[in-house]
C-alpha positions in Angstrom: -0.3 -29.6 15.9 1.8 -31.2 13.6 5.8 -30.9 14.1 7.1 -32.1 10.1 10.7 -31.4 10.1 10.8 -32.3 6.3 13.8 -29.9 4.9 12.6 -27.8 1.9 13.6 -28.1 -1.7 16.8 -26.8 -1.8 16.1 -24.8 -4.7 14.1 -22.5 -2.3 17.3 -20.6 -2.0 19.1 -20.2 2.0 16.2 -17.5 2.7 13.5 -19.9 2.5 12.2 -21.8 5.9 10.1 -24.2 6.7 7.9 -23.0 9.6 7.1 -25.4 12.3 5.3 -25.7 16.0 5.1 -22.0 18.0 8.0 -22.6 20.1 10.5 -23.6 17.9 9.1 -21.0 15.5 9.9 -18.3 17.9 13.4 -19.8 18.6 13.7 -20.2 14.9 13.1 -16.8 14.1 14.8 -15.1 17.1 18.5 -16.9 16.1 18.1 -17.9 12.7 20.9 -16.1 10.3 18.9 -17.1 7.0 16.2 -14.4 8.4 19.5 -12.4 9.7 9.2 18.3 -6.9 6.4 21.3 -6.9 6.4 21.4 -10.6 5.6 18.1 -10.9 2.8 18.6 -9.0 1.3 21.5 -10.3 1.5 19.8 -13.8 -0.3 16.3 -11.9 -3.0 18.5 -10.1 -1.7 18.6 -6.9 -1.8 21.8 -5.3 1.7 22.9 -3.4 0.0 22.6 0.0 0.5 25.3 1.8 3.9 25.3 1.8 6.6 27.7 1.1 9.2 26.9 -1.2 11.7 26.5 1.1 10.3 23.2 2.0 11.3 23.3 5.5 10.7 26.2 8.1 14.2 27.7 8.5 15.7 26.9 11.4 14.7 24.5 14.3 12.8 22.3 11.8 15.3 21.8 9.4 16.4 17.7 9.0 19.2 17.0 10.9 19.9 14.7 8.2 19.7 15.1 5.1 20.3 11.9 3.2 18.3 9.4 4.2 18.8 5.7 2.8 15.3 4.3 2.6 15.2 0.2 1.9 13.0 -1.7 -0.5 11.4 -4.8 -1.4 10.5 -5.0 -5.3 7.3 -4.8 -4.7 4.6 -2.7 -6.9 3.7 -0.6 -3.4 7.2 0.4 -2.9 5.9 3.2 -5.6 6.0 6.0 -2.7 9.6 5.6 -2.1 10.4 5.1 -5.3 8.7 7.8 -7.0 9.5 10.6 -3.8 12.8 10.9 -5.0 12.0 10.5 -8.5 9.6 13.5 -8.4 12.0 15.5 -6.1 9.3 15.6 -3.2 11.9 15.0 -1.2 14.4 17.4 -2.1 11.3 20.1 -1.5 11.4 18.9 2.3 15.1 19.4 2.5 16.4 15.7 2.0 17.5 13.1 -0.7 16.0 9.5 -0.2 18.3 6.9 -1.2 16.1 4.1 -2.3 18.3 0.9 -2.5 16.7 -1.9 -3.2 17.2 -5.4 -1.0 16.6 -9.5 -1.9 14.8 -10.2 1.6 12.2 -8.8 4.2 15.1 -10.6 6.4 17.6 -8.7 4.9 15.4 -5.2 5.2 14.9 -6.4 9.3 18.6 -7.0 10.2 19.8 -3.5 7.9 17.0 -1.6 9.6 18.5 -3.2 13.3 22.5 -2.1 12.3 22.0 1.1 10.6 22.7 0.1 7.3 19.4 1.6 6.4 17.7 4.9 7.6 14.3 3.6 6.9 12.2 1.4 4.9 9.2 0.4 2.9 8.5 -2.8 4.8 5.6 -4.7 6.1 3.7 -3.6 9.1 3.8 -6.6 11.0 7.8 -7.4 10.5 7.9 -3.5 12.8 5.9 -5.0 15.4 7.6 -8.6 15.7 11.0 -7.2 15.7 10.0 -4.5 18.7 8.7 -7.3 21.2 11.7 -9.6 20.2 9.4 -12.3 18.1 10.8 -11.7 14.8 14.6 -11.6 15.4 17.1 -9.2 17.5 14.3 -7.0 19.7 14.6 -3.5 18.8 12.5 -0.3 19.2 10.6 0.3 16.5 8.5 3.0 15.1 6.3 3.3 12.0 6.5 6.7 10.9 3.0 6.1 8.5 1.2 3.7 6.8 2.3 3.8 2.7 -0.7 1.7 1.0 -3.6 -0.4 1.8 -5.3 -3.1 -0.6 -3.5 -5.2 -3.2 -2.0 -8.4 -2.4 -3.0 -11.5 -3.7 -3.0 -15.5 -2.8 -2.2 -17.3 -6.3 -2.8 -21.0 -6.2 -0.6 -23.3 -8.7 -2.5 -24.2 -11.7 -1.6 -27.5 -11.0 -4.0 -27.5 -7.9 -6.6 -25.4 -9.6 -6.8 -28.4 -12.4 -7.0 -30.9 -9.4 -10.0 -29.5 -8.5 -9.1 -26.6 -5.9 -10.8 -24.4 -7.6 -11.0 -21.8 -4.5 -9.9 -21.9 -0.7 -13.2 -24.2 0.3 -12.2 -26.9 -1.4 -8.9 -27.2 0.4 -9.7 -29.3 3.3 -11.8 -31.8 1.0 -8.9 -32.0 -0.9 -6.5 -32.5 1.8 -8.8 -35.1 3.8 -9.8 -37.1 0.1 -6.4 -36.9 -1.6 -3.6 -37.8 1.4 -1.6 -35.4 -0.1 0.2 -32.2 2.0 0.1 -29.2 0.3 2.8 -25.9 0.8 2.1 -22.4 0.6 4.5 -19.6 0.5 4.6 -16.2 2.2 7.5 -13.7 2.6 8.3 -13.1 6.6 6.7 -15.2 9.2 4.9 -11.8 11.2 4.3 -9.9 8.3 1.4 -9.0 6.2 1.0 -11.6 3.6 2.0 -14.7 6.0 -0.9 -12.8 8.4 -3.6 -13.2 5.1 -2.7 -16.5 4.2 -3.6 -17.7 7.7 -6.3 -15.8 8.3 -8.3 -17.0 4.8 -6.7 -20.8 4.9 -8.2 -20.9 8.7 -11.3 -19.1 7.4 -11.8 -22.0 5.1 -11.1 -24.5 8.2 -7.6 -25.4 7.2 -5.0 -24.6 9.8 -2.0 -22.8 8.5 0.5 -24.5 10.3 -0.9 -27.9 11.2 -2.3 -29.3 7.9 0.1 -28.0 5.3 3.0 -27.0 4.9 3.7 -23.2 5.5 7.2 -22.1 4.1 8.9 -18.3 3.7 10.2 -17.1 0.0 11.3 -13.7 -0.4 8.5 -11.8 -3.0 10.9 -11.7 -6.3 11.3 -15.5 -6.2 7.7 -16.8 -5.2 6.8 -17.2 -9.4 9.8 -19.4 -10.0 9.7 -21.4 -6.9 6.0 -22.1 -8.4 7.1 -22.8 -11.7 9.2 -25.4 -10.5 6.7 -26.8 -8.3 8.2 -26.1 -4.7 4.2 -24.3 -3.7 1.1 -25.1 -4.3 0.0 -21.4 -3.3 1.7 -18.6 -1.7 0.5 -15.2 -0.6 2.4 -11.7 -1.7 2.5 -8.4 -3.4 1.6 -7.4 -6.6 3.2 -7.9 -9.0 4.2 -11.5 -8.5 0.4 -13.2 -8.1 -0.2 -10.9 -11.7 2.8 -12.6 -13.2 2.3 -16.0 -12.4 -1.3 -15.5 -14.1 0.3 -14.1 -17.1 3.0 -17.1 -17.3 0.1 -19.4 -17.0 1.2 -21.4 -13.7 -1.2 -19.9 -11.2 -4.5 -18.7 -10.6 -5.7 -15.8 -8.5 -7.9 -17.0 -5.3 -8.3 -13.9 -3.4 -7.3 -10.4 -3.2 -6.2 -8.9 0.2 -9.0 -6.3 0.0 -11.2 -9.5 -0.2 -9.9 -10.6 3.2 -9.9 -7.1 4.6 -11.4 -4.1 2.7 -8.6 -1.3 3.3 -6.2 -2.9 5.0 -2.6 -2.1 6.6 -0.3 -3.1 4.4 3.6 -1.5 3.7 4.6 1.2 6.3 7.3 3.6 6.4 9.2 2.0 9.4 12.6 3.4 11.7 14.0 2.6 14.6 12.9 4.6 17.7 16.3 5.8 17.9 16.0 7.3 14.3 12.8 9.0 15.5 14.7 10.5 18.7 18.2 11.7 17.2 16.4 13.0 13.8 12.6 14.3 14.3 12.7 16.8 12.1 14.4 14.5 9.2 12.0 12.3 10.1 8.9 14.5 9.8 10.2 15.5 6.2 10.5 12.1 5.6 6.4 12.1 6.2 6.1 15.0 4.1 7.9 13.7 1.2 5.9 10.6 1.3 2.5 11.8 2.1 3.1 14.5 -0.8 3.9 11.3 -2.9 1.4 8.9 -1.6 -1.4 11.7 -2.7 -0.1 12.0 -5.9 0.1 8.4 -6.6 -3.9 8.0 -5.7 -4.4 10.6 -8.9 -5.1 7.6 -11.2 -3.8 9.8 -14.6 -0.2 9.8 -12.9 -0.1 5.9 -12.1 1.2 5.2 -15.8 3.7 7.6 -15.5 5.1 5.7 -12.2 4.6 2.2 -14.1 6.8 3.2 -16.4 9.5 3.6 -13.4 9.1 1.3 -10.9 8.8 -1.7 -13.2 12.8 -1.3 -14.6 14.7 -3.5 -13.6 16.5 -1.1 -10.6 13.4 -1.6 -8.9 10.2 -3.9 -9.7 12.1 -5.3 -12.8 8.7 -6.8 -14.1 7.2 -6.3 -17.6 5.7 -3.0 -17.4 2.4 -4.8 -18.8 2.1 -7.0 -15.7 2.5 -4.0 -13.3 0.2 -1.9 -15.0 -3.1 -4.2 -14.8 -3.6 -4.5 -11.2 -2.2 -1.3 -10.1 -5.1 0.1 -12.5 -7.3 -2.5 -10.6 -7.2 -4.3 -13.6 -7.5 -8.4 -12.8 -7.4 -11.4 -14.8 -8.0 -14.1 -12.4 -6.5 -16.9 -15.2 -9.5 -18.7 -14.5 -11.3 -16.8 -17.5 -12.3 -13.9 -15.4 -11.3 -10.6 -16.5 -12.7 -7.4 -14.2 -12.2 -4.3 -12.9 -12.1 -3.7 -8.7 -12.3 -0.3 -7.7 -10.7 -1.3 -4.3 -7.5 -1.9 -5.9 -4.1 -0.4 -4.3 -4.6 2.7 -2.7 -1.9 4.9 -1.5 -3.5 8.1 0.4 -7.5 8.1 0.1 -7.6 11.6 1.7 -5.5 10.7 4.3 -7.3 8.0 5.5 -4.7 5.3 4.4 -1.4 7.3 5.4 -2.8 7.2 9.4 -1.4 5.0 11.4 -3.9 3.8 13.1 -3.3 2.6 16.6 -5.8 -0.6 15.7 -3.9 -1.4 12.9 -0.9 -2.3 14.9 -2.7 -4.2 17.0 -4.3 -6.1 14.8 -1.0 -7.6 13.8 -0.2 -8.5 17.5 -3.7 -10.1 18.2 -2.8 -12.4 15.3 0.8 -13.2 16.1 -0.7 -14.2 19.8 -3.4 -16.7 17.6 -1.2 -18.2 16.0 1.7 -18.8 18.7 4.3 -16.1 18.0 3.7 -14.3 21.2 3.1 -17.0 24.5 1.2 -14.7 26.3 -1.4 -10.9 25.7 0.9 -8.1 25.2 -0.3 -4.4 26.6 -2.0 -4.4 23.1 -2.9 -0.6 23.4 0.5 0.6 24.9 2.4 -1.1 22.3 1.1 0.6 19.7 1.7 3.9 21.4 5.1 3.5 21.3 5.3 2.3 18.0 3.2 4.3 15.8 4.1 7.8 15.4 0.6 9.4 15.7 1.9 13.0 17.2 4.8 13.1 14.4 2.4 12.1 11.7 -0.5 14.6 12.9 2.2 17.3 12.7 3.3 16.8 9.1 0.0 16.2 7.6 -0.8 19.6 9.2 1.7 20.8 7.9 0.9 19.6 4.2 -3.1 21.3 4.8 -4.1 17.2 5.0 -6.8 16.2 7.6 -6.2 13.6 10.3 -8.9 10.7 11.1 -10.7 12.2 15.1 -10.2 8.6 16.2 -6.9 6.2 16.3 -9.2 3.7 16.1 -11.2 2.6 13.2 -13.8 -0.5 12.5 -13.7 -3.5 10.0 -15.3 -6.7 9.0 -13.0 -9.1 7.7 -13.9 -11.9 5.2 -15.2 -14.4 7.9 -17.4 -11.9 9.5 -15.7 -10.5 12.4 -15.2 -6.8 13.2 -12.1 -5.4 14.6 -12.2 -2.2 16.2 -9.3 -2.6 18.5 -11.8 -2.2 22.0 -11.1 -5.8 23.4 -8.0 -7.3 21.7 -7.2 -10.4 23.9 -10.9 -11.3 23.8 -10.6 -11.0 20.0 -7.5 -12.8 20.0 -8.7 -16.0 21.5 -11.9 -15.9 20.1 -10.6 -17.9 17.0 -11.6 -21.3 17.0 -8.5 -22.4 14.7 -5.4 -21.3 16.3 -2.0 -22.5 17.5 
């Protein structure tokens, strides 16, 4: 594996890092300082629920808290936290979110640790690295519920696309004809997007961390690091792979859904010790959420949260550039214009709000493959103690919404293999490119 200790442009900014051999990765990451309402409703075709207007059952279930600051990344699926307090959904549970918005995943890990935020809109896999110690200060975790599947994107410079990269096959012919080492970009080193770019660069027989370059840039500043020609690709959420299309210096290869049809994406993550000294604040929290999440999948109200969560306070992207893919809407920038019905989703009757035990694992059985964790966690019982199945069962009952029968669900990802969570260290090393 190779060990390059080259520095990065320093125009990456001081959250940007250069990723290198598993070891020094984990070491890296573990000490690093850089990674340091019901009218509304009604009106969208959403019925109230089931639920009194009091929004709480007086009494024992009332939040013990009832401001809650809830972190976020400008990101186009950061839409549920945004638009739960802009629609007062969480005012008809009894609380006020507080969205603030933050510069890093980094920055969301280390506020989440010290309090300085309640909860967040923040990748599933940061949740799991942080509770086993692999992705700073070890913490108990716990993801409340999952906040969006689908709609991610790797963007390759157009610079490599005119080089003849025209898609992630011709990657290692490039790399073994042209001598040249190539840098790709994604946001947290156990998160989502750094967990797609590996998984399709080793799909197409390139590994991610010995044959390029594999760097972290928080999502708001992966377009101009690409502009100025720090990446040749990176991986993140919409709408940064739509804007670099639109500016003309990148070129869609692959949508997350094309890597994994309804994946885990964003989740709606606390400490443990939020979950234990507030339950009922953070069941309404849920309820909020899930309320907001289902009206979001209405398509005739996604304008209408276009319109909000691309001002500047929180996506601060031309509201043309949002709109497109969160419609589903993709221009490639290759000259391909379509439509994919597998675009963002944000409830699909409840089936993307679970959190699914397997999901969670998923994330571990890749940070084993690729050297973040040195040896099989308790896959199964890790996930139990993250993912708040029992709270989130009680909420969505609560709201009339129906829970999956199984924690478990099945997939085929874009290589071919299914994950169903029943053997996960087999799965794990059945890779044959891995760290």
């Amino acid at each position: 594996m190779s060990h390059d200790s080259a520095k990065t442009p320093a125009v990456l900014t001081a959250e940007t890092t250069l990723l290198t051999a598993p070891a020094s990765r984990r070491q890296f990451i573990q000490h690093s300082g850089l990674l340091g309402a019901a009218s509304v409703a009604a009106s969208s075709g959403l019925l109230s629920l089931g639920l009194s207007s009091g929004a709480y059952a007086a009494g024992s279930d009332k939040p013990e808290k009832t401001t809650v600051k809830v972190g976020f990344i400008p990101l186009t699926d950061c839409a549920p936290i945004v638009m739960a307090s802009k629609l007062g959904f969480d005012k008809k549970y009894g609380i006020s979110i507080e969205a603030s918005k933050e510069a890093s995943w980094a920055g969301v890990r280390d506020k989440l640790i010290n309090g300085e935020l309640d909860a967040a809109h923040v990748l599933y896999g940061l949740i799991y690295g942080v509770h086993l110690g692999v992705a700073g200060p070890k913490k108990d975790m716990a993801v409340l519920m999952s906040l969006n599947n689908n709609g991610q994107s790797i963007t390759l410079s157009k610079k490599l696309y005119d080089a003849g990269v025209t898609d992630g096959s011709k990657i290692k012919s490039y790399l073994a004809s042209s001598g040249k080492q190539l840098t790709f970009a994604q946001t947290f080193p156990t998160g989502t997007h750094a967990m797609w770019l590996n998984y399709w660069l080793a799909s197409h027989g390139v590994n991610p961390y010995a044959d390029v370059k594999n760097i972290v840039v928080p999502p708001p500043q992966m377009v101009s690091n690409m502009q100025i020609g720090n990446m040749d690709g990176f991986c993140v959420g919409e709408p940064w792979g739509a804007r670099a299309v639109d500016m003309g210096i990148g070129v869609l290869e692959i949508t997350s859904q094309d890597v994994w049809r309804n994946h885990p994406e964003k989740v709606l993550g606390v400490t443990k010790e939020f979950v234990e000294k507030y339950p009922n604040t953070a069941r309404a929290m849920i309820m909020a959420v899930l309320e907001t999440c289902q009206w979001l999948d209405v398509m005739r109200n996604r304008p209408e949260a276009v319109k909000i969560i691309s001002q500047k306070a929180y996506v601060n992207a031309p509201e043309a550039t949002v709109f497109g893919r969160f419609l589903g809407r993709y221009d490639d920038g290759k000259g391909k214009t379509y439509v994919d019905g597998n675009m963002m989703r944000f409830f699909r009757n409840g089936q993307t709000t679970f959190p699914y035990l397997s999901d969670g694992m998923w994330f571990l059985t890749q940070h084993k493959r690729w050297g973040l964790l040195d040896k099989h966690p308790d896959y199964l019982a890790v996930a139990k103690q993250i993912n708040q199945i029992g709270l989130y069962t009680d909420a969505a009952k609560q709201l009339g919404i129906s829970v999956p029968s199984s924690p478990m669900r099945s997939s085929r990802l874009m290589d071919g293999k299914i994950w169903d969570g029943s053997n996960p260290a087999a799965y794990a090393d059945s890779f044959k490119i891995k760290a």
